[in-house]
SEZATOR-522244 format. One record per residue: residue number from 1; chain; x negated, y, z negated of N, C-alpha, C in turn. Coordinates in nm, 3 decimals. Atoms other than C-alpha are relative to their C-alpha. Layout:
<atoms>
   i ch     n.X     n.Y     n.Z    ca.X    ca.Y    ca.Z     c.X     c.Y     c.Z
 NUM  A       X       Y       Z       X       Y       Z       X       Y       Z
...
</atoms>
This chain:
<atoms>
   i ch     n.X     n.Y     n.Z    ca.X    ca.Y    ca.Z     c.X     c.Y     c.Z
   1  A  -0.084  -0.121   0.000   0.000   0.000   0.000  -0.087   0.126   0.000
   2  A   0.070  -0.145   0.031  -0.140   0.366   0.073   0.048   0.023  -0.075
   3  A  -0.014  -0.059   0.133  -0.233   0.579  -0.182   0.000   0.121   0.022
   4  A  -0.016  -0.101  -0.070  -0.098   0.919  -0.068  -0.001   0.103  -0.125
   5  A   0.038  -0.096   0.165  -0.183   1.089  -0.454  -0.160   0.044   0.082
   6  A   0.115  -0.072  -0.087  -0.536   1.095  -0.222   0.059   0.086   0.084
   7  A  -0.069  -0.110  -0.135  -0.494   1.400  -0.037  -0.060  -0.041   0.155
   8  A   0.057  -0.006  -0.106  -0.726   1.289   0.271   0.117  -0.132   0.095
   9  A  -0.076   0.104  -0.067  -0.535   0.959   0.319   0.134   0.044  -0.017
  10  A  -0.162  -0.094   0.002  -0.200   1.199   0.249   0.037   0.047   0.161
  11  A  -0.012  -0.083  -0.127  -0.306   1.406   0.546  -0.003  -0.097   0.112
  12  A   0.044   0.109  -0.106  -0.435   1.132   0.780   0.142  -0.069   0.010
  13  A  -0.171   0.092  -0.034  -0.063   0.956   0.746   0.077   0.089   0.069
  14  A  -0.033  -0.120  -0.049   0.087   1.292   0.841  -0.044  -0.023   0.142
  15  A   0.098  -0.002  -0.165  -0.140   1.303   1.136   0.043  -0.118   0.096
  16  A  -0.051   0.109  -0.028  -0.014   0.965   1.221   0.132  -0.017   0.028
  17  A  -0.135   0.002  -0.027   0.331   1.046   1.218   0.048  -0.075  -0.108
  18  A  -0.090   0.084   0.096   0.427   0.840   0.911   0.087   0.064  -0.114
  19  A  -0.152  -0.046   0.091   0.763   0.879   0.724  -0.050   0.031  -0.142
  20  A   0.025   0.019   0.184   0.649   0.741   0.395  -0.074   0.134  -0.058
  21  A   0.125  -0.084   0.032   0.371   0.998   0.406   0.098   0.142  -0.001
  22  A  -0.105  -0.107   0.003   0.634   1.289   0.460   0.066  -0.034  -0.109
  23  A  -0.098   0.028   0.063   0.878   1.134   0.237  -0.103   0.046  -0.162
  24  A   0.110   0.011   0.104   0.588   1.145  -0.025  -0.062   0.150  -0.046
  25  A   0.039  -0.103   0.038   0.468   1.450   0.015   0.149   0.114  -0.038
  26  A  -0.179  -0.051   0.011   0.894   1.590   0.025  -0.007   0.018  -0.209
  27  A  -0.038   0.007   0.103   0.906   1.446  -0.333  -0.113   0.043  -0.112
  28  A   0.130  -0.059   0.122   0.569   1.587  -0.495   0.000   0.116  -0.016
  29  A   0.019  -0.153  -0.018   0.588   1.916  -0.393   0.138   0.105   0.005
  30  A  -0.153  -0.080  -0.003   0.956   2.004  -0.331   0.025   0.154  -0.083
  31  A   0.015  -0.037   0.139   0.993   2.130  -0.679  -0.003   0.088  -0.029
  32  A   0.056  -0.064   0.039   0.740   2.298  -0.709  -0.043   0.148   0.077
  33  A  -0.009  -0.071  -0.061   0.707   2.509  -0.407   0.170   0.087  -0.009
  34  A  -0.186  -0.077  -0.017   1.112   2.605  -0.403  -0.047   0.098  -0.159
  35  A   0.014  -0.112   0.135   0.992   2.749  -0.804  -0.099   0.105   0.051
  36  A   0.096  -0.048   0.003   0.703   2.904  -0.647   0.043   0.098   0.124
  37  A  -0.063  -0.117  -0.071   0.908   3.059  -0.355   0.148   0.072  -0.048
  38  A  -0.084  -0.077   0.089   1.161   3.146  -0.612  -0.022   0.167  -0.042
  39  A   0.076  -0.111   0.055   0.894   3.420  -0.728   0.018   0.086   0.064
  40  A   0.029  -0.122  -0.054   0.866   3.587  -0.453   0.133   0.057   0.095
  41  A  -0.151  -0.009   0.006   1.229   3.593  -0.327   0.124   0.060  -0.069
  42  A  -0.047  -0.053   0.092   1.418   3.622  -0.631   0.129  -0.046   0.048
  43  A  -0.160   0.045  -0.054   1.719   3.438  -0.443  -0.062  -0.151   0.015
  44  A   0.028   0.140   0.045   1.742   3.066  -0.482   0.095  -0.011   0.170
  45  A   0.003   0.064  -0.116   1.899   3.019  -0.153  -0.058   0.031   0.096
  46  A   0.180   0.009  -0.055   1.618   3.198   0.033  -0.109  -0.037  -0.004
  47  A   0.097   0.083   0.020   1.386   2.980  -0.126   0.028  -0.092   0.053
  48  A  -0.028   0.135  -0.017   1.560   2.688  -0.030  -0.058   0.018   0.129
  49  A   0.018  -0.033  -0.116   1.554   2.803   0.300  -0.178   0.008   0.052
  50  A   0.165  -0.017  -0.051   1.140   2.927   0.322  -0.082  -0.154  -0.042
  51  A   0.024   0.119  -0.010   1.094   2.581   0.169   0.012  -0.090   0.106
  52  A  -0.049   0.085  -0.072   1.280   2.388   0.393  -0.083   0.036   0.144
  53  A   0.121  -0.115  -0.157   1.069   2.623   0.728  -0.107  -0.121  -0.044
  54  A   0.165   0.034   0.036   0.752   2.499   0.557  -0.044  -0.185   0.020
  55  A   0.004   0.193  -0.042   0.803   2.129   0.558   0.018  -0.018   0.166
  56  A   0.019   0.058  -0.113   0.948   2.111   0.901  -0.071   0.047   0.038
  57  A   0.088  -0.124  -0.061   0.707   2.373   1.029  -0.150  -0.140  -0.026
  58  A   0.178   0.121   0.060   0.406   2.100   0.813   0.048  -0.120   0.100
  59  A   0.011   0.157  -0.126   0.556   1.765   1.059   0.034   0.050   0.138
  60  A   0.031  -0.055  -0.140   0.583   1.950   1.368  -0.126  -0.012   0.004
  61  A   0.170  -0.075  -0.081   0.235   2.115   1.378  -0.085  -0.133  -0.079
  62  A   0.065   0.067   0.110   0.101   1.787   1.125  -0.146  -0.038   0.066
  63  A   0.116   0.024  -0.073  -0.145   1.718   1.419  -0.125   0.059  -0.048
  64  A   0.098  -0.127  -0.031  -0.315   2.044   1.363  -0.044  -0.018  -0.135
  65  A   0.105   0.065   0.090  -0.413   1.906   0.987  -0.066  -0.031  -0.051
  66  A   0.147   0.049   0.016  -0.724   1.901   0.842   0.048  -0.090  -0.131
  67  A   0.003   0.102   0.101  -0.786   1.571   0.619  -0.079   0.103  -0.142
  68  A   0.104  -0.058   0.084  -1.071   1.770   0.455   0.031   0.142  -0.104
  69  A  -0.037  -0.149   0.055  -0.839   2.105   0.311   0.126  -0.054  -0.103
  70  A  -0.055   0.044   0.108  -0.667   2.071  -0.006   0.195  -0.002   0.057
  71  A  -0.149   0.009  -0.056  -0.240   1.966   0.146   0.068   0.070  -0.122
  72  A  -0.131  -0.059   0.131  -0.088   2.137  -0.211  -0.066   0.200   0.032
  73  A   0.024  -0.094  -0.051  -0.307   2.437  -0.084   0.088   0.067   0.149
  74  A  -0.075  -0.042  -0.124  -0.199   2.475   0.266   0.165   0.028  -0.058
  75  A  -0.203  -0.004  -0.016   0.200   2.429   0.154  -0.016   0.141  -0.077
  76  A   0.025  -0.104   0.059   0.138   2.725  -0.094  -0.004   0.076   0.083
  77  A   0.050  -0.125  -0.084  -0.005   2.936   0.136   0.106  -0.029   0.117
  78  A  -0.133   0.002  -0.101   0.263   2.812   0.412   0.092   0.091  -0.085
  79  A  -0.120  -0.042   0.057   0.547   2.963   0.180  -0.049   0.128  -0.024
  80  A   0.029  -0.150  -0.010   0.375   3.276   0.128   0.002   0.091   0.208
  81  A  -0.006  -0.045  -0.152   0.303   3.333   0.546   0.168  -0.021   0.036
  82  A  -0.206   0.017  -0.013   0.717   3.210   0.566   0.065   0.141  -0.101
  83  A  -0.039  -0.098   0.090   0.795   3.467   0.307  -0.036   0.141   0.090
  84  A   0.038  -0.080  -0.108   0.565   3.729   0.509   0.058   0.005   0.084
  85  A  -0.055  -0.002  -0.169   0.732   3.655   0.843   0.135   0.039  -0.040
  86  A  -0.129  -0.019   0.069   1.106   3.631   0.665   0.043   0.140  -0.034
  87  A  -0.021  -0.122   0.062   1.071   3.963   0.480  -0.088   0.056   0.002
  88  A   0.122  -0.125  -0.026   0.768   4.199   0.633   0.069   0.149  -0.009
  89  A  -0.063  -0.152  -0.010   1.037   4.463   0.654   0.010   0.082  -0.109
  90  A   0.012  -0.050   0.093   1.045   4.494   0.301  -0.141   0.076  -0.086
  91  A   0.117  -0.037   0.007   0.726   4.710   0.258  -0.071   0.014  -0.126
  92  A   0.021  -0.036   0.127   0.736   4.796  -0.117  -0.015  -0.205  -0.048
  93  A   0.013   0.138   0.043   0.768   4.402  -0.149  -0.079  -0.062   0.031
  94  A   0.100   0.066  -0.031   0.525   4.355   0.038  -0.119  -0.023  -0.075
  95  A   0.137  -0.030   0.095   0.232   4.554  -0.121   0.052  -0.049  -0.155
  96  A   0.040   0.081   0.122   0.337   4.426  -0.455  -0.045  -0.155   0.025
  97  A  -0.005   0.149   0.044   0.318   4.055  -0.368  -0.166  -0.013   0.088
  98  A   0.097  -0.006  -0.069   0.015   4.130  -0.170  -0.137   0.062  -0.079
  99  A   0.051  -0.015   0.129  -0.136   4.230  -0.491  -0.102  -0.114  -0.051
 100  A   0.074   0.097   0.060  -0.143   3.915  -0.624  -0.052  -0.146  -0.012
 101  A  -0.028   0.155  -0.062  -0.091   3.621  -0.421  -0.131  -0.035   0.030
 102  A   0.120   0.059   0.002  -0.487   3.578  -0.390  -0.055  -0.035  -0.094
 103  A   0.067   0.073   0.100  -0.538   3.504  -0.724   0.098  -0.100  -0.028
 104  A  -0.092   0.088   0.016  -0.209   3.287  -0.743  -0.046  -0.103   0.036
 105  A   0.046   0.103  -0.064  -0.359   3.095  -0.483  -0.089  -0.107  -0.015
 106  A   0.109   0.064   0.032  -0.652   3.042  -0.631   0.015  -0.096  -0.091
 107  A  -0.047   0.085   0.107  -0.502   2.926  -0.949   0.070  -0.144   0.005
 108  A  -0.079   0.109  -0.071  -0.243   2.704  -0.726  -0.100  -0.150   0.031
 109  A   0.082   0.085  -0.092  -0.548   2.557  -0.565  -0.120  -0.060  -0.128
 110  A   0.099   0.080   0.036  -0.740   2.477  -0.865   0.053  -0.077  -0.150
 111  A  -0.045   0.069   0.104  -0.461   2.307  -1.096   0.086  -0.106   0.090
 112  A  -0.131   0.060  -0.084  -0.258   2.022  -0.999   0.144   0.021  -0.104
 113  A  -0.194  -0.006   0.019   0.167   1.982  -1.047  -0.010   0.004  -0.149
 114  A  -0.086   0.056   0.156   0.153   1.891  -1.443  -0.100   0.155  -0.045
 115  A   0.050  -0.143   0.077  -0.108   2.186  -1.532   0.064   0.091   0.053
 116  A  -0.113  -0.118  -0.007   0.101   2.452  -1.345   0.115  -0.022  -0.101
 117  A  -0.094  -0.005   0.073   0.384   2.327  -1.539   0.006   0.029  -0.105
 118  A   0.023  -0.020   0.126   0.223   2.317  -1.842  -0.030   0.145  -0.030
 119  A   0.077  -0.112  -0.024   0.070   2.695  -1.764   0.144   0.066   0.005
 120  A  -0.090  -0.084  -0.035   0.425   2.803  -1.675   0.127  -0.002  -0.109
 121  A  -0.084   0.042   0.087   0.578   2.640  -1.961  -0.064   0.099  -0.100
 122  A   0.043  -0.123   0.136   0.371   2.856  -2.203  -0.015   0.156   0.010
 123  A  -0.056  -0.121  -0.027   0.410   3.170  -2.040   0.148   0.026  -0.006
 124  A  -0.128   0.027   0.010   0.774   3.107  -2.033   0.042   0.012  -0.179
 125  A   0.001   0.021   0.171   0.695   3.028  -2.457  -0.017   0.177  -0.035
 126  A   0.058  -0.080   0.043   0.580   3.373  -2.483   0.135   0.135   0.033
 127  A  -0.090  -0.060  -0.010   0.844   3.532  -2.321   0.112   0.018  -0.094
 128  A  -0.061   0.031   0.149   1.050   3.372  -2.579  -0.002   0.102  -0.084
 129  A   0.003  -0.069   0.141   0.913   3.564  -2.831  -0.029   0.169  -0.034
 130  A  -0.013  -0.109   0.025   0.896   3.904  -2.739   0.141   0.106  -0.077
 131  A  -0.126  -0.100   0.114   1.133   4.183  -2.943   0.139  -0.056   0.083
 132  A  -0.175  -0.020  -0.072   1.533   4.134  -2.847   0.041   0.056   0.085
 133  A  -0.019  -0.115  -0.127   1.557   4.434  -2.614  -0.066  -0.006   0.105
 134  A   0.078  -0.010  -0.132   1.270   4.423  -2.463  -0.020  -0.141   0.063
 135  A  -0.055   0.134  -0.077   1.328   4.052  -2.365   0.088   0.015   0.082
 136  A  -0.156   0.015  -0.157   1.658   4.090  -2.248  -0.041   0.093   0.115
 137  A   0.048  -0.114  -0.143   1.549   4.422  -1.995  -0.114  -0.105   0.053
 138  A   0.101   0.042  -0.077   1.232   4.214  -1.938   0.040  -0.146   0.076
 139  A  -0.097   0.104  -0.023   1.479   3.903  -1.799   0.086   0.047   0.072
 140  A  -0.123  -0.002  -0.092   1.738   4.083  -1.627  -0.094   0.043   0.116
 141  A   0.037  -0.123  -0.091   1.457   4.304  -1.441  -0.085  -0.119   0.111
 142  A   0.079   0.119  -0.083   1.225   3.964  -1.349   0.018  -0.138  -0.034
 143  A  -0.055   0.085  -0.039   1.428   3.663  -1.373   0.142   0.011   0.071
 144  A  -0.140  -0.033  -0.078   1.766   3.800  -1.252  -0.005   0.074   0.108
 145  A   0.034  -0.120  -0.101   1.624   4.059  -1.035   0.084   0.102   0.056
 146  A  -0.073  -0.129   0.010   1.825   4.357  -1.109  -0.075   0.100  -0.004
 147  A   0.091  -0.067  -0.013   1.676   4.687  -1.032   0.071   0.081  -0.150
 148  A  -0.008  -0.071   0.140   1.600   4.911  -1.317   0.133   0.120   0.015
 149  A  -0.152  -0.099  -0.043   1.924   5.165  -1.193   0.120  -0.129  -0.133
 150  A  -0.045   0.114   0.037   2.100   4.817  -1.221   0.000   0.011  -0.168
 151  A   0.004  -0.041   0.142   2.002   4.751  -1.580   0.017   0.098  -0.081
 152  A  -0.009  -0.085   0.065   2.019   5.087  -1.686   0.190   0.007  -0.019
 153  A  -0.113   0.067  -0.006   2.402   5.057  -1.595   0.070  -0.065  -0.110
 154  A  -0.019   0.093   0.079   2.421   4.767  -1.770   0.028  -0.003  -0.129
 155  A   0.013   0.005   0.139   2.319   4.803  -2.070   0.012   0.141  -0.082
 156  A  -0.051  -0.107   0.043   2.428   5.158  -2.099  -0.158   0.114  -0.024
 157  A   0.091  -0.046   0.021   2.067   5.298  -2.158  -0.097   0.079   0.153
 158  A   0.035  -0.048  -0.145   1.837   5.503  -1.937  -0.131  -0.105   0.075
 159  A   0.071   0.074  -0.073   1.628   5.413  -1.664  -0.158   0.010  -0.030
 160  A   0.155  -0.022   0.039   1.297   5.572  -1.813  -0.031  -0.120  -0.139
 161  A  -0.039   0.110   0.103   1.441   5.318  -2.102  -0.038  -0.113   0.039
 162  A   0.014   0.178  -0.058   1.392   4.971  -1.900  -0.084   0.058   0.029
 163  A   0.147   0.022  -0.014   1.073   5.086  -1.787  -0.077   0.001  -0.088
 164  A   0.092   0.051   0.118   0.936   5.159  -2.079  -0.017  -0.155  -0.086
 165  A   0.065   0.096   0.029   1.009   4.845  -2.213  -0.023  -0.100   0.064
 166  A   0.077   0.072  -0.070   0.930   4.651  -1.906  -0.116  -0.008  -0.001
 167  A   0.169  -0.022   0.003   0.536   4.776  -1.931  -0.034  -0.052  -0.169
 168  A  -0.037  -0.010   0.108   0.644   4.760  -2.276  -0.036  -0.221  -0.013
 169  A   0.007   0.125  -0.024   0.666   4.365  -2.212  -0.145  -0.072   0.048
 170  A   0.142   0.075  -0.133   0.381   4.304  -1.931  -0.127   0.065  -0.128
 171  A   0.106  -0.036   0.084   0.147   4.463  -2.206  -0.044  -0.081  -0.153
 172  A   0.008   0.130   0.088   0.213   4.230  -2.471   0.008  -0.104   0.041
 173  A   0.094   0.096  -0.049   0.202   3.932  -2.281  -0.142  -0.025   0.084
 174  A   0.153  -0.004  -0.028  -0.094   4.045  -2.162  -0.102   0.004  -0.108
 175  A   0.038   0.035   0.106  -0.245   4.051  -2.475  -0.008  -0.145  -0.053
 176  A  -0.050   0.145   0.020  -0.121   3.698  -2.529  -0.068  -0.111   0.064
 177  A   0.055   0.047  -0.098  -0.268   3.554  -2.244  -0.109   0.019   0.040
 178  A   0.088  -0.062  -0.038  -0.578   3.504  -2.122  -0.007   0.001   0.155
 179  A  -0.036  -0.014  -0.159  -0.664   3.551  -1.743   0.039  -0.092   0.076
 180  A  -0.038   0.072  -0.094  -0.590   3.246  -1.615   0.188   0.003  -0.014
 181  A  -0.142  -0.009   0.005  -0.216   3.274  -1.777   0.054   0.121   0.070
 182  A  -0.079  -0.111  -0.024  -0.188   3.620  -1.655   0.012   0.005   0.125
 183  A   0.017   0.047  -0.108  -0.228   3.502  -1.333   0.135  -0.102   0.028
 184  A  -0.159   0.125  -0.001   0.085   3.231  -1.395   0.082   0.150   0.006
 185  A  -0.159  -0.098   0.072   0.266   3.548  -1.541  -0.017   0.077   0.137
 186  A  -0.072  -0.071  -0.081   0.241   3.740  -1.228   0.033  -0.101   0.132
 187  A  -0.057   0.123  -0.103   0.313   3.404  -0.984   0.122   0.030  -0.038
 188  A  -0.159   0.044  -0.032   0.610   3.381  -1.172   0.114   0.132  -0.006
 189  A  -0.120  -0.142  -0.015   0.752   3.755  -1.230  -0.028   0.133   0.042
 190  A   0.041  -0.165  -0.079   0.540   3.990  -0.993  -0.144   0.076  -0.085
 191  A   0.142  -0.061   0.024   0.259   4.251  -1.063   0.073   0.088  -0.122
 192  A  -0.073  -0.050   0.109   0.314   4.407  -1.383  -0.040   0.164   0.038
 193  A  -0.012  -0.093  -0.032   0.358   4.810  -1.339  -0.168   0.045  -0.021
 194  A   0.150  -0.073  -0.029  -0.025   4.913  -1.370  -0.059  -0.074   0.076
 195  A   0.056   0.054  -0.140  -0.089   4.640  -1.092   0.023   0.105   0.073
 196  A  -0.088  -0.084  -0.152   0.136   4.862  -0.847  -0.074   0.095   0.024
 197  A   0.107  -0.189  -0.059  -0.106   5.204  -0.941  -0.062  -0.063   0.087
</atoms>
């Protein structure tokens, strides 16, 4: 039985045209890419969607292939160039995600599936535990993706209000974290406001 957990004999099945080897790589990565084009989206059925591009887009072109280049790399970086092509029009979205998607990458490319999880699970812990307010604003603004107008709205408060404690947020888990987490923390909720200066 191949062992398609090797990435070379992953790619080489690909290259070959084999199912299993698609089917294999479908169920390792799915997941994890749809959370990872979640980020930069912020809509769960446009992820589905830049996911779904990226796979058929990977057994079309599978020829083109290299055995020798990390396959959890390439899909990464596929969903970012799908994202690019999808939404270039959005310019302000651009230059933020264009920020930070080279150190994402890097990070992508030098953990496998259970350490991202674990990396995203404790940034996620931390979120947890910031103040009441500035949780909830820091949750509606980068997991719900309501603009700060939006929230201000919302929650009846002003808009110089959710920013402050959005920076207010990205500054204490930055503290919290060291660089390789802060690197998860902007994969999973953007460049924190003194990226953008």
């Amino acid at each position: 039985m191949m062992d398609f957990t090797d990435n070379k004999v992953l790619i080489e099945n690909l290259i070959l045209g084999e199912e299993k080897a698609y089917i294999f790589l479908l169920n390792t990565y799915h997941r994890q890419l749809n959370a990872y084009a979640l980020t930069l989206v912020h809509d769960s059925a446009m992820a589905q969607d830049i996911v779904q591009n990226v796979f058929l887009k990977t057994w079309k072109s599978r020829k083109k292939l290299n055995s020798q280049f990390s396959i959890q790399s390439f899909l990464y970086k596929s969903v970012y160039n799908e994202f690019i092509n999808a939404y270039q029009k959005n310019k302000s979205m651009m230059l933020l995600h264009q920020k930070y998607v080279e150190s994402s990458i890097e990070v992508v490319e030098n953990a496998d599936a259970s350490m991202l999880q674990k990396m995203i699970g404790i940034v996620n812990r931390e979120v947890g535990k910031l103040p009441p307010k500035c949780q909830k604003i820091f949750i509606l603004s980068k997991k719900e993706g309501l603009t700060n107008q939006e929230i201000s709205k919302f929650l009846n408060i002003s808009v110089k209000t959710v920013e402050a404690q959005i920076t207010k947020a990205f500054k204490i888990l930055k503290e919290r974290l060291d660089d390789k987490y802060e690197t998860i923390l902007m994969l999973i909720f953007g460049a924190s406001p003194k990226k953008l200066a």
